[in-house]
N, C-alpha and C positions, 0 to 999 in steps of 0.2 A: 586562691581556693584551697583551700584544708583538705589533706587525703581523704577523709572521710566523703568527702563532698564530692572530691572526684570519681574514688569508688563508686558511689551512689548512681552517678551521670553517667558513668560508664556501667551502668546493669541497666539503667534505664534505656541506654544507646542500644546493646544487646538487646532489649527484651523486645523493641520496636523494629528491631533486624530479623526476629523472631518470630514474625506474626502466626496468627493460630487459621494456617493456609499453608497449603504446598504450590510453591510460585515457581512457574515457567521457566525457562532459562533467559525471555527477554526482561523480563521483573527481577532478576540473581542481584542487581544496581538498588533496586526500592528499601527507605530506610524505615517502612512501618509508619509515616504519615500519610493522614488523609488528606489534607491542606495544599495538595501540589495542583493536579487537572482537575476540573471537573467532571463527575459521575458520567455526562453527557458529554459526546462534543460532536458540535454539530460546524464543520468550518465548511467554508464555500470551497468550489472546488478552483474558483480565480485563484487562490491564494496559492496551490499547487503551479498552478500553470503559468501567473506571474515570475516568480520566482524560478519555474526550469527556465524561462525567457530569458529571466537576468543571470542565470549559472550560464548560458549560453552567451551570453552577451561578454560576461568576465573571461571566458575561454576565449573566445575567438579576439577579446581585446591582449591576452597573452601571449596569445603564437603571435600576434600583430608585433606587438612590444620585440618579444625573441628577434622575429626577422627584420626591424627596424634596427636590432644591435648590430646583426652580424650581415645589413646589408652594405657596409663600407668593404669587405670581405669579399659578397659575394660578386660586387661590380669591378673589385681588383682583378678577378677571375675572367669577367667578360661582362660587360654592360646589357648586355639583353637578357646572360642569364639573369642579372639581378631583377630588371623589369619582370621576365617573364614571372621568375618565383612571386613577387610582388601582387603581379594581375591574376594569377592561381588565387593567390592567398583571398583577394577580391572576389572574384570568383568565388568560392569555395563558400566565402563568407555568407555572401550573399544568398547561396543557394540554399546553406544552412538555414538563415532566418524565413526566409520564404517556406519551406518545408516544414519549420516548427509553426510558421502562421497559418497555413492551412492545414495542419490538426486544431491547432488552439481554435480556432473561429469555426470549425463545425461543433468542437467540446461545447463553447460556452453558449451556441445558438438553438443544440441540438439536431443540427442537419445531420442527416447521415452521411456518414464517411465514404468517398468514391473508392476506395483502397480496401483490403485486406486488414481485418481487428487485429491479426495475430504479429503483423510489421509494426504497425504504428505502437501496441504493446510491449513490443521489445525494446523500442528504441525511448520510452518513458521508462520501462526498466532504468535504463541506463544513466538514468536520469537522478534517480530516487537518492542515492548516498550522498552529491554535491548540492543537492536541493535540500535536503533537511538539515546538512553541515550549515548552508549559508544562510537556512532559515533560524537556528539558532542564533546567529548574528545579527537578527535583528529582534527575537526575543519571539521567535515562534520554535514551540517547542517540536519534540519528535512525535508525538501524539499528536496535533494539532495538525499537522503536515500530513501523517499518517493519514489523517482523516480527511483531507480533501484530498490526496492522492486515490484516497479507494473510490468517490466519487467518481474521479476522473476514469478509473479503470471501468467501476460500472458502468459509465455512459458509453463506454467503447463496447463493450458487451450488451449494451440495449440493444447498440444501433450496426451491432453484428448479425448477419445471416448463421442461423444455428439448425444445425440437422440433427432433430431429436430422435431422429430415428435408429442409426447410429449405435447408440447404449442409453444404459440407464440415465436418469438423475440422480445425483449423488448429493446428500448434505453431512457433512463434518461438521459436528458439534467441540465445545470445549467441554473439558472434565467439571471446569468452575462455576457451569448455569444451576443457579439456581431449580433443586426438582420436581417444580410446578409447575415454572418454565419448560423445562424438558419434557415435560410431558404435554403443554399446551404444543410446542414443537413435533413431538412425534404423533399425537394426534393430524393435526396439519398434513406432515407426510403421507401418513396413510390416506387422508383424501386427494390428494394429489401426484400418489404413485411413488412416491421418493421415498429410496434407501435411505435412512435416516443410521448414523453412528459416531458415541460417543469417543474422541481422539484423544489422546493423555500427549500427543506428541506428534511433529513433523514425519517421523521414523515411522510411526504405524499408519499414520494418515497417507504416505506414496504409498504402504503394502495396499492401502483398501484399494486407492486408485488405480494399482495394477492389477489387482484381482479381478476388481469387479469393471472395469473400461470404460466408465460412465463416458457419457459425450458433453456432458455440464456439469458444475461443479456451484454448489453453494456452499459457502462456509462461513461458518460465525465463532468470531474470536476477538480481543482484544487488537487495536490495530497494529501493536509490533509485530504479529503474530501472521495478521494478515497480508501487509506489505510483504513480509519473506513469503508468505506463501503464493500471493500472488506472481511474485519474481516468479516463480517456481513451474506454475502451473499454467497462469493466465496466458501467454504466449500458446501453449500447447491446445488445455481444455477450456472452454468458457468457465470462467469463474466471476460467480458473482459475490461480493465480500458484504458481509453486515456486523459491523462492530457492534459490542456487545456494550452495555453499562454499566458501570461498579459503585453503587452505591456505598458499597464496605471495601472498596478498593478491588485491587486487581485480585485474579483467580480468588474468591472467595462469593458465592451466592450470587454472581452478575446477572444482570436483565438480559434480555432484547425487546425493542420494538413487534410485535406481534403482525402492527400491520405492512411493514417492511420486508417481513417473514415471506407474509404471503404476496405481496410482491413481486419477490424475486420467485416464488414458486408460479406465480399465474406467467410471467414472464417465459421460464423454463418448461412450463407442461400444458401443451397447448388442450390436451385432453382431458380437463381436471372432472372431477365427481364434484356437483353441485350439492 
């Protein structure tokens, strides 16, 4: 390729690093194409829950592995401790997989949960980094994951006991909706009582939540955006998450579903204005 032609290729790389948008800090990677996700994505939320199965499943085959090296070691030391360690490790194992099978099988049936939303949400927290590393390995992207993880979080917030009484409702918006959208949105709030405000960032979005104490939280953002935030919040306040859709790509003029919107508000306000 002739300098000329490189140069060329190289302002074209630039000017698509450049897009005419101010992109988030989880978009800072996006190279200015539109041909990666699509605008929508709508994934099941089995695809979340299959895959923490098998990140669970690869763990507990590695500590196996670990103590199968160094159990010549620990039977030199004494024979029953190496048993013992062994039958732990069984143990352990076991209880693991049982404890993820009864989350998963009320997730995908809809029963409600005999436990506490805010436990079982921390420990899919913990879930979320080994689960979207090893879903890339099999060619499910971070968006994709993203989006049947918020599924999953939502259904745990369905089938949560929530006391609205408490504080407000709270809705965090992104800077990047489209303002027809926003306004179809804060119209909605006001018939159904919700603090409605636009968020440029993580940083102003916990000031709102301190100020104002809500007792639920809806937010709509792209799902990088959502996933941290849910880490963040969902354990603490109910949050209910609704990704947003980018026809022109990420933060620039994005949709939301409308009737998703209201929703999560009929959900949240038991007392709406008809």
């Amino acid at each position: 390729m002739g300098h000329d032609a490189q140069q060329e290729k190289t302002a074209g790389d630039t000017a698509r690093r450049k897009p005419d948008r101010r992109l988030g800090d989880e978009w800072a990677d996006w190279d200015g194409h539109l041909d990666g996700e699509p605008a929508v994505l709508d994934e099941d939320r089995r695809v979340f829950i299959g895959f923490a199965f098998l990140c669970l499943v690869v763990l507990i085959a590695a500590l196996g592995a670990f103590f199968y090296m160094i159990y010549p070691r620990l039977e030199g030391w004494h024979e029953y401790l190496a048993q013992g360690v062994m039958a732990t490790l069984g143990a352990f194992s076991l209880a693991v997989l049982l404890w993820f099978s009864s989350i998963a099988f009320p997730l995908l049936t809809g029963i409600r949960l005999p436990w506490r939303m805010d436990s079982v949400q921390k420990s899919m927290n913990l879930l979320i980094p080994l689960t979207i590393r090893l879903g890339r390995t099999f060619g499910i992207s971070r968006d994709r994951m993203g989006n049947s993880f918020i599924k999953v979080s939502n259904a745990l917030v369905r089938g949560a006991r929530i006391n609205t009484d408490s504080g407000p409702l709270l809705m965090l918006l992104p800077r990047c909706l489209a303002p027809q959208v926003r306004k179809q949105i804060q119209a909605l709030g006001e018939r159904y009582e919700c603090l409605v405000h636009v968020v440029p960032g993580g940083e102003l979005a916990r000031k709102l939540i301190h100020e104002n104490r809500p007792s639920r939280i809806i937010a709509v953002a792209c799902e990088r955006d959502l996933v941290s935030g849910i880490q963040d919040m969902a354990p603490i306040i109910p949050t209910y998450a609704v990704p947003n859709c980018r026809p022109e790509g990420p933060c620039k003029n994005t949709v939301v579903d409308m009737e998703k919107m209201e929703e999560a508000m009929i959900l949240f306000s038991p007392r709406r204005r008809d």
